[in-house]
N, C-alpha and C positions, 0 to 999 in steps of 0.2 A: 916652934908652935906659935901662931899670931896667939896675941895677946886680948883677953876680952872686949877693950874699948877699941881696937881695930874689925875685930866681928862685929861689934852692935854700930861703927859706922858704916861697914860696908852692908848691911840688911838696912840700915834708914836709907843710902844713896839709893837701891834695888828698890824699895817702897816707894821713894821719890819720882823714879823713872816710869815704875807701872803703872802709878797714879792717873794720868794726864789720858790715858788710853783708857782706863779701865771707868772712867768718870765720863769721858765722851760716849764707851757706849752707852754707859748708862746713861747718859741725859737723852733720853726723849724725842722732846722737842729740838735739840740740835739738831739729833739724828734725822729726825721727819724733814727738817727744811734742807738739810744737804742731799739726799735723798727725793725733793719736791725738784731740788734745782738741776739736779743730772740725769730724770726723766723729762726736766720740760720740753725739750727738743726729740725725744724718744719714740720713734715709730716704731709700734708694737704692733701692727699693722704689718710690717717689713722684716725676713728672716735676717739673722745674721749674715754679714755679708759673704762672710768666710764658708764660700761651698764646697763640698759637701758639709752638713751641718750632722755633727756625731754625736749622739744623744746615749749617751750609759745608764742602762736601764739596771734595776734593782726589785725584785717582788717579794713582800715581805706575806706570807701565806699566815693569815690569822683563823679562820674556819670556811672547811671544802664541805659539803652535804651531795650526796646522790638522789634522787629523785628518780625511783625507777618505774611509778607509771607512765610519766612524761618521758624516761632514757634522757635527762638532762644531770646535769653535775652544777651544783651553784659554787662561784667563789667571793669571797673574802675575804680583800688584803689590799693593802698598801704598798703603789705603785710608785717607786724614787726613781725621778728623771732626772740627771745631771747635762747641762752643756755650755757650750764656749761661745759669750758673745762679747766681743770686745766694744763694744759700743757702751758697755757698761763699768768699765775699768775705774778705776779712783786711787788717789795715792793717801795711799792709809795713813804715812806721818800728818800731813794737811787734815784729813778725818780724826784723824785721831782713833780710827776704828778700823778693824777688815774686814768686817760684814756688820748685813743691814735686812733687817726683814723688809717685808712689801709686798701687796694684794698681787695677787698673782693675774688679774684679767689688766693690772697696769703692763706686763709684759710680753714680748714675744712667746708664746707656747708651742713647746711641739706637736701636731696635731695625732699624737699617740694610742691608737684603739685596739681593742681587741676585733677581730678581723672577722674569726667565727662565732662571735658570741647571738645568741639568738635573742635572748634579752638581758637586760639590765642595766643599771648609771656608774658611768663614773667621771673624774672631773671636778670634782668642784671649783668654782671660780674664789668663793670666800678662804680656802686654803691658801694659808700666805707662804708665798714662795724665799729663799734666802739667796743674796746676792754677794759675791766675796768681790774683795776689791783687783785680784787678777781675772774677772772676765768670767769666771764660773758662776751659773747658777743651777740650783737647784731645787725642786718642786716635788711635793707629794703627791698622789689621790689615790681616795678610796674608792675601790673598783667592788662592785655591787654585779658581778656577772653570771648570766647562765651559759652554758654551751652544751649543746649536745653530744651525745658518747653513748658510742656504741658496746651494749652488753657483751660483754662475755661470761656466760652463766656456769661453764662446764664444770670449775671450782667448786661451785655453791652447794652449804652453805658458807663456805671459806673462800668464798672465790675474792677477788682482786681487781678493781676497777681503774683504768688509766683512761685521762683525757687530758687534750694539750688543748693550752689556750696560747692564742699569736696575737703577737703583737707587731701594728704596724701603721704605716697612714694610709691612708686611701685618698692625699690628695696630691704627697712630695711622693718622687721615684728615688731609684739609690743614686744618684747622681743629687738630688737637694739634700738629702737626710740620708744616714747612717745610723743602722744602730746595733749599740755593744750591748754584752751582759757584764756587768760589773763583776765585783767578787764578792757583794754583798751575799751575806747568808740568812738563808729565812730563817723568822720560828714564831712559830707556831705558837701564838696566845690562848687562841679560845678550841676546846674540842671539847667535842662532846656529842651524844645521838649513838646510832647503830652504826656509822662508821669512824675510823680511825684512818689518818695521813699514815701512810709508809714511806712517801718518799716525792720529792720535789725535786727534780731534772731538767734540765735547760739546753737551749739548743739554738742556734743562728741560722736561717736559711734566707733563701732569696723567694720570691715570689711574683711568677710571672702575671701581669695583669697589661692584657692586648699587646702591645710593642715595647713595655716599658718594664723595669725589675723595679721591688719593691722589698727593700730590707727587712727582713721579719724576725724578729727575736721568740719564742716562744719557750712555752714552761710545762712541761709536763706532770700533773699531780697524780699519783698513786693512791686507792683509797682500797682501805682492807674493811670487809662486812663482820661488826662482833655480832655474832648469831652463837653465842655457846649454848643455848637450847637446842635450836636447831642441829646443832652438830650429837647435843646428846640424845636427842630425840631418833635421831635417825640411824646411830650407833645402835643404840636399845632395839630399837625395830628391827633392822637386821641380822642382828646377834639372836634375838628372841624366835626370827623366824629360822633361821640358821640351824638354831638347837633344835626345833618343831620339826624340820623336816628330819635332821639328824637322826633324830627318833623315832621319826616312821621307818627309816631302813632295819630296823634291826626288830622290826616287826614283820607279822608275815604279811602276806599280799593282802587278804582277806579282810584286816585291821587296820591298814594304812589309811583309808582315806578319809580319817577326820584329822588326822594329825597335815595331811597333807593340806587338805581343804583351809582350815582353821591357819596355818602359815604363807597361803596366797590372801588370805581375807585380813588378815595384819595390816601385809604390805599394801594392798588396794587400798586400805582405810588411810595407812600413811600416804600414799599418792595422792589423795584426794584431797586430804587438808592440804600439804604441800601445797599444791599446784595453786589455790586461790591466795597462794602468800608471794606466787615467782609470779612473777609479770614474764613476758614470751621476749627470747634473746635467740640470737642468733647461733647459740652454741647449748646442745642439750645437756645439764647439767650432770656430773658423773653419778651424784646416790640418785637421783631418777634412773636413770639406766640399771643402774646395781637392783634398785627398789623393783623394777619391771622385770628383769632379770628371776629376782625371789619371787616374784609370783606365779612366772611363768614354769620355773621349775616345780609350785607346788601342783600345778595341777600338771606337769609330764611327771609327778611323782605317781598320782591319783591315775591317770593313764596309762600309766607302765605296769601298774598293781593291776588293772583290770587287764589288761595285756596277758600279762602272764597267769590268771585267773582263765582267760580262754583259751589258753594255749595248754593249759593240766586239763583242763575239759573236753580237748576233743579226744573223738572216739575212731577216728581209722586209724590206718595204718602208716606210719611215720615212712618215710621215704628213705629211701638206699642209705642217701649222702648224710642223712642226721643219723643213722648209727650208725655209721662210720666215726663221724663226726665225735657222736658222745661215746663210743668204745675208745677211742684217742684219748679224750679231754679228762677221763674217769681213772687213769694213770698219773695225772696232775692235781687233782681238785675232786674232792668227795660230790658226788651228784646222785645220790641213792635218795629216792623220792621218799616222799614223808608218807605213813598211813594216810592221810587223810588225802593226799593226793591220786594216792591210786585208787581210792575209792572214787574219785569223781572222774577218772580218766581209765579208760579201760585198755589201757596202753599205756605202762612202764615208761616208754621212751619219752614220749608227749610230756610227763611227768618230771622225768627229768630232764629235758628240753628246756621246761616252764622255771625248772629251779636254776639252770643256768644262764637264763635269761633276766631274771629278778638280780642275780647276784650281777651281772655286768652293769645292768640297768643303776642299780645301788652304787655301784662301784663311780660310776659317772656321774653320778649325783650328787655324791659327795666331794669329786673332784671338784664340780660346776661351783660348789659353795664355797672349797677355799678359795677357790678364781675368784668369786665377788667380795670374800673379803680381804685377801691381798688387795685386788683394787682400789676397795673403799679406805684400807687403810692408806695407800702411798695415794 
C-alpha cells in the first residue's frame, strides 16, 4: 500500500501537469491572438480542400406545432453540423489548448437548408462555431421552419400527423458535400399546445436536381392531436344515439319515430359543430363517417316504421308466394298479427307480412349499430 506522502506527491505532480493547459484555455486573450494568427491566411471563401466534404448532421427537436388552416407543420430545434477541414489544425502542446471558440461567418460553412421548407430562418451568423485542434469543427443553428404536410384526418380526433423535413444544399452536389446523420439523440425541451411529439425518425437519401445528386439527410417528425374532448364528445353522441335508436326497436312501428328522429338530429347537430373545428384533408375522418352513418340509420329507422305501417294497411289480397312464404316461416318465428293490426288490415296475411318485416328490419338495425361502434372503438 503507497504510503500518504507518495499519494499527496503524485496528485501535486498530476495538478502541475494540468495546470499549464487548463490556464491557457482559460486565458482569453492568448487564446483570441493564437486563434487571430491561424485564420489570417484563411479563406472562408474556399471549401475544404478534401472533396467530398462530409458534414454529420445532428437535430435536436425543441417544439413541432401543426397549423391546420395553412396544412403547415412549424419546427424548432437546433441544427449540429460537424466537419473535417484541415486547414485548421494546430498542435495543442504549442496552444496549450484543443479547442477554441470563434464567430462562425469567420469560417468556411456548409451551405445546409431545409430543401422543402416554405418559410422560415435559420443560420445565424453571431452563433459562434468551435474549432478542435485535429481539423474538426463544429457549428450550431437554430432553425425557425415551416413545411407543408399533408393531412391525414381519417384518425381524427386522434389522428396522427407526420411531415419530413430535408436537408440539403442547393449549391454543392454529392460529389462536393456529403452528408451523415450522426447518432446524436434528440429531446425535446419545450411542448406544449393541442399537439404532442410521438416520434422523430431519420432517414439519408439522394436527390435528383437536373443532371446532378444531391445528398439529403432528412428527419421525419410525428405529431399526435390531444383532443380528449373531442374524443369524449363524440363517444357521448354516439353511444347516446345508439341507445336512442336501440329504443325505438323494441317499440312498435306506430311510436318509433320520435325516438328515431330525435337520434339523427343528435348526430347532425354533432356534425355541424365538428365540421367548423376540421379544416378539409385528404382523408375523411372515421367518427364523421360513424357520425353520418348514425344519422342516416335514424331516419331508415323512421322509414322502415312507416314501411311496415303500410304494408298492415293494405287491403287486397296477398299473393300466392307470401303465404307460402308466411305458412313456412310461422313454424320458426311467432308471426300472429296483433289486434290492432287486423284492424287496420283487412287481411291477416298483409298483417303478418308487416310484423315480419319490422322484425328483420330491427334485426338489421341493430346489427348496423354495433358495426359503428366496433368501428369507432378500434
Amino acid at each position: 500500500m503507497a504510503s500518504r506522502p507518495a499519494v499527496l506527491l503524485t496528485t501535486l505532480l498530476l495538478c502541475a501537469y494540468s495546470a499549464p493547459a487548463r490556464c491557457a484555455c482559460d486565458n482569453a486573450t492568448r487564446l483570441s491572438r493564437q486563434v487571430d494568427a491561424l485564420l489570417a491566411e484563411y479563406e472562408r471563401e474556399s471549401p475544404p480542400p478534401d472533396a467530398p466534404v462530409t458534414v454529420t448532421l445532428g437535430l435536436d427537436v425543441r417544439h413541432a406545432a401543426l397549423d391546420q388552416q395553412q396544412s403547415t407543420m412549424r419546427l424548432l430545434a437546433d441544427l449540429r453540423m460537424t466537419w473535417y477541414d484541415p486547414r485548421l489544425k494546430w498542435n495543442a502542446t504549442e496552444w496549450e489548448c484543443d479547442s477554441a471558440p470563434t464567430s462562425a461567418w469567420r469560417l468556411w460553412r456548409p451551405d445546409v437548408l431545409v430543401l422543402n421548407s416554405a418559410a422560415g430562418s435559420a443560420g445565424e451568423l453571431w452563433m459562434r462555431a468551435r474549432m478542435h485542434n485535429t481539423g474538426n469543427v463544429s457549428w450550431i443553428t437554430r432553425l425557425d421552419v415551416t413545411v407543408p404536410v399533408a393531412l391525414a384526418l381519417a384518425d381524427w380526433p386522434q389522428d396522427t400527423q407526420t411531415c419530413t423535413f430535408e436537408f440539403g444544399s442547393r449549391l454543392s452536389n454529392k460529389d462536393e458535400m456529403v452528408l451523415e446523420i450522426g447518432d446524436f439523440k434528440h429531446v425535446v425541451v419545450f411542448e406544449a399546445g393541442p399537439w404532442e411529439i410521438v416520434s422523430v425518425s431519420r432517414q439519408e437519401a439522394s436527390w435528383q436536381r437536373g443532371e446532378e445528386q444531391v445528398s439529403v439527410a432528412a428527419w421525419s417528425v410525428a405529431l399526435r392531436r390531444r383532443a380528449p374532448a373531442h374524443v369524449l364528445g363524440a363517444g357521448a353522441v354516439l353511444l347516446a344515439g345508439a341507445l336512442l335508436l336501440a329504443a325505438a326497436t323494441a317499440l312498435p312501428p306506430h311510436q318509433r319515430h320520435p325516438l328515431a328522429a330525435c337520434a339523427s338530429f343528435i348526430a347532425a347537430l354533432w356534425l355541424i359543430t365538428a365540421l367548423l373545428r376540421l379544416p378539409g384533408g385528404r382523408a375523411c375522418p372515421r367518427v364523421l363517417g360513424v357520425m353520418c352513418a348514425l344519422c342516416v340509420c335514424g331516419a331508415l329507422a323512421a322509414a322502415s316504421a312507416a314501411l311496415v305501417l303500410r304494408v298492415a294497411r293494405l287491403s287486397g289480397p296477398p299473393p300466392h308466394y307470401l303465404r307460402d312464404l308466411l305458412s313456412r316461416l310461422s313454424t320458426v318465428c311467432r308471426l300472429t298479427p296483433s289486434a290492432e293490426s287486423c284492424v287496420w288490415s283487412e287481411s291477416g296475411a298483409w298483417a303478418a307480412a308487416a310484423r315480419l318485416a319490422d322484425r328483420v328490419l330491427c334485426a338489421a338495425l341493430l346489427l348496423a349499430l354495433l358495426v359503428l361502434l366496433a368501428v369507432h372503438l378500434l
